[in-house]
N, C-alpha and C positions, 0 to 999 in steps of 0.2 A: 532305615532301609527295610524293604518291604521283601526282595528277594531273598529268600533263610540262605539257599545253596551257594548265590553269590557273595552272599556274608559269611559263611562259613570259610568261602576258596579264601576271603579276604584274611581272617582268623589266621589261618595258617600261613599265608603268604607272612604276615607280619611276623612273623617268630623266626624267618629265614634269615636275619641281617645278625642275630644269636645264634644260629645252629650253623653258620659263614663264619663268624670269629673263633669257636669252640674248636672246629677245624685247624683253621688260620693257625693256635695256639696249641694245638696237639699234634698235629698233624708229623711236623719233623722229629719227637720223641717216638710216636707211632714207627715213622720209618726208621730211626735210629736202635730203635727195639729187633729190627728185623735184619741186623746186619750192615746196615746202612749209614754214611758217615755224610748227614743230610747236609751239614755244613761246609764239607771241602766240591760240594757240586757245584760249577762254574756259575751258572747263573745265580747259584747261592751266596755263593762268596762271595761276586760285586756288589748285592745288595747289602751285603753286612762286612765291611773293611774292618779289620782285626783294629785299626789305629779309630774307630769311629766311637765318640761320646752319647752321640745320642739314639735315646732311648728306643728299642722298636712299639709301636702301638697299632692296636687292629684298627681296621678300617673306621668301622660305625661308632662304635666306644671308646674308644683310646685304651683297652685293655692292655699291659704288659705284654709283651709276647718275648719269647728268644730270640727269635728269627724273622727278620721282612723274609715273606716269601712272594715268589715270581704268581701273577692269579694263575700262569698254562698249569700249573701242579695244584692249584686248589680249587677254583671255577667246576671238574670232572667231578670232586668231591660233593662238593654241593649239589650238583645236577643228581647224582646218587640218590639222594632223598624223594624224589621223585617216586619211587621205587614204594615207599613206606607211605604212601599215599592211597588209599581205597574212596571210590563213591558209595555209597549208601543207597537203600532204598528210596528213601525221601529228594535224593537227589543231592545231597549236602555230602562233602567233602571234609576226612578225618584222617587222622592218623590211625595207622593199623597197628603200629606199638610207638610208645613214645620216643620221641627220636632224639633227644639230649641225654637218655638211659642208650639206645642203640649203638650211638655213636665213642658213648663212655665202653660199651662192652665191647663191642668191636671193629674200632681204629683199627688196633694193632694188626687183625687179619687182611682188613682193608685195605693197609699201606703196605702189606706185606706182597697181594695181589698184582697194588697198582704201582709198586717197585717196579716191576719186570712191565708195564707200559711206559714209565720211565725211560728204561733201559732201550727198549725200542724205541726211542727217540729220542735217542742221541744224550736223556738230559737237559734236552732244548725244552725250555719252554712253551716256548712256542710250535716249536712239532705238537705237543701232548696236547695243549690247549686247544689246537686246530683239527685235533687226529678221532674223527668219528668212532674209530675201534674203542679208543676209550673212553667215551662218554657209554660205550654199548659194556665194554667191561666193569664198570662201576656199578651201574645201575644191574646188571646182572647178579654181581656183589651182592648188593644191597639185598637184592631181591630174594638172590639162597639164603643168606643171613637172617635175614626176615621172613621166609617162610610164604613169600606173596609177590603182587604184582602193581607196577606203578604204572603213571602218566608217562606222557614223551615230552620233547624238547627239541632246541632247535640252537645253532649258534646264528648271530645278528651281527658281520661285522664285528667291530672291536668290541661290542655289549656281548653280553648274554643273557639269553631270553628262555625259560621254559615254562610251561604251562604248572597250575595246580589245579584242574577242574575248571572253571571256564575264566579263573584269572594266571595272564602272563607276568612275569615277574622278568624286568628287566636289570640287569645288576652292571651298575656306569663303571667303566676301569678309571676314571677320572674324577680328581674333585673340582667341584666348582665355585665360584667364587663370588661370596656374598655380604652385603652390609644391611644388618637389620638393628631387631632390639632384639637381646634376649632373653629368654623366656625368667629368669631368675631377677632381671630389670623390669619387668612388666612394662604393660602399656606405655605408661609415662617415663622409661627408660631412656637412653642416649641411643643413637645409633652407631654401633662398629663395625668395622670391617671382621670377618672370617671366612670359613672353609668348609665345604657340607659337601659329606659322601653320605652319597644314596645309593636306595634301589627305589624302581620307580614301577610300582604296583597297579593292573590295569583290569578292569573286568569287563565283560562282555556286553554290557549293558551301561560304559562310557563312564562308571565313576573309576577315579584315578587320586591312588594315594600314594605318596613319595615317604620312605620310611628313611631316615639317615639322621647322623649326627654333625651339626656345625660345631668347630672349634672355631671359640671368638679370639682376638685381641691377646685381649687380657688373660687366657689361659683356660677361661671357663667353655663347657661343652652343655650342649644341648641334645637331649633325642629326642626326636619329636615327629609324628607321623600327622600329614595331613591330607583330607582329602578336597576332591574336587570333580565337577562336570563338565571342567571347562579346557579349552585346547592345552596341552600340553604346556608347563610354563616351568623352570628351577626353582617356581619359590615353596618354599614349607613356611608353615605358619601365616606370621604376619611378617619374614623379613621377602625381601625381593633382592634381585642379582646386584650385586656391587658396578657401577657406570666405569 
């Protein structure tokens, strides 16, 4: 790629689907820090049944987590970082302090903030997730906490979509359903059925990379980012959509 600024936007967009789980997995201790009893919250609690065995895992990586959480109280989060975004003279797209240090120092004041947008909604997930004040509240956050000023964004329907410099980064609430080979079978592997959550990475200039991780079958995952020039399509790599 011959574009520096669009490969920069790209640089950054791809570390979003890590700085969405870090969240994802701090996030309810951050609010618990602050008074907060993140687990008896209604939409909390049907996600996570006191009688349930099985394990919670983040979206992209299958990391541990404590808690499945609702995306209406983490989606505001992520848009946040936006915030920690600056352009450059050159035109290229960077982080203005590094945002997996930011997010470690300060969660806590964060969720402590975006409790009381919570609060004003009901606790509903969906209120928060849909509710413009607090995507404007976060990113304000972010931005005294940081010292500076970011990009904007936009909600898409059941996606979300915000800009990093001239790539949109859209983040699917759904997994999709896929049989390929994977990547630790190579080439001459078998084909199996699995499951890939993504985010689906776009820049202004028509190349399109799908950042996400499939769980196969057999247990094993893949993370794996690919691109493309070509119309919009589910597949990463070499697998394509399960028939």
């Amino acid at each position: 790629m011959h574009n520096i600024p669009v490969f920069s936007a790209l640089a950054i967009a791809g570390q979003i689907p890590e700085l969405y789980e870090l969240i994802y997995r701090k996030f309810p201790e951050a609010y618990n820090k602050n008074g907060g009893l993140y687990g008896r919250i209604t939409a909390v609690s049907k996600m996570n049944p006191a009688n349930s065995k099985t394990p919670h895992k983040t979206r992209f990586t299958d990391q541990g987590a404590k808690y499945a959480s609702p995306e209406g109280f983490i989606i505001p989060l992520v848009y946040g970082l936006s915030a920690l975004l600056e352009r450059r003279e050159d035109g290229t797209i960077a982080w203005k302090t590094d945002p997996t240090t930011f997010l470690n120092d300060n969660l806590d004041e964060i969720a402590k903030r975006f409790k009381g947008i919570m609060q004003m909604g009901d606790f509903d997930p969906q209120k928060v997730g849909k509710s413009g004040p607090a995507y404007t509240m976060v990113r304000d956050t972010y931005t005294t906490l940081a010292g500076g000023e970011g990009r904007g964004g936009r909600l898409m329907g059941d996606d979300v979509e915000f800009n990093v410099g001239l790539v949109a980064i859209v983040m699917r609430p759904e997994d999709v359903d896929f049989r390929g080979i994977s990547v630790s079978a190579g080439r001459g592997g078998t084909e199996q059925e699995g499951r890939l959550r993504e985010a689906v990475i776009e820049s202004s200039d028509g190349l399109r990379m799908t950042i996400g991780c499939t769980v196969w079958g057999d247990g094993s995952a893949d993370v794996q980012p690919s691109t493309s020039s070509l119309a919009p399509t589910p597949i990463a790599g070499s697998r394509r959509p399960a028939a």
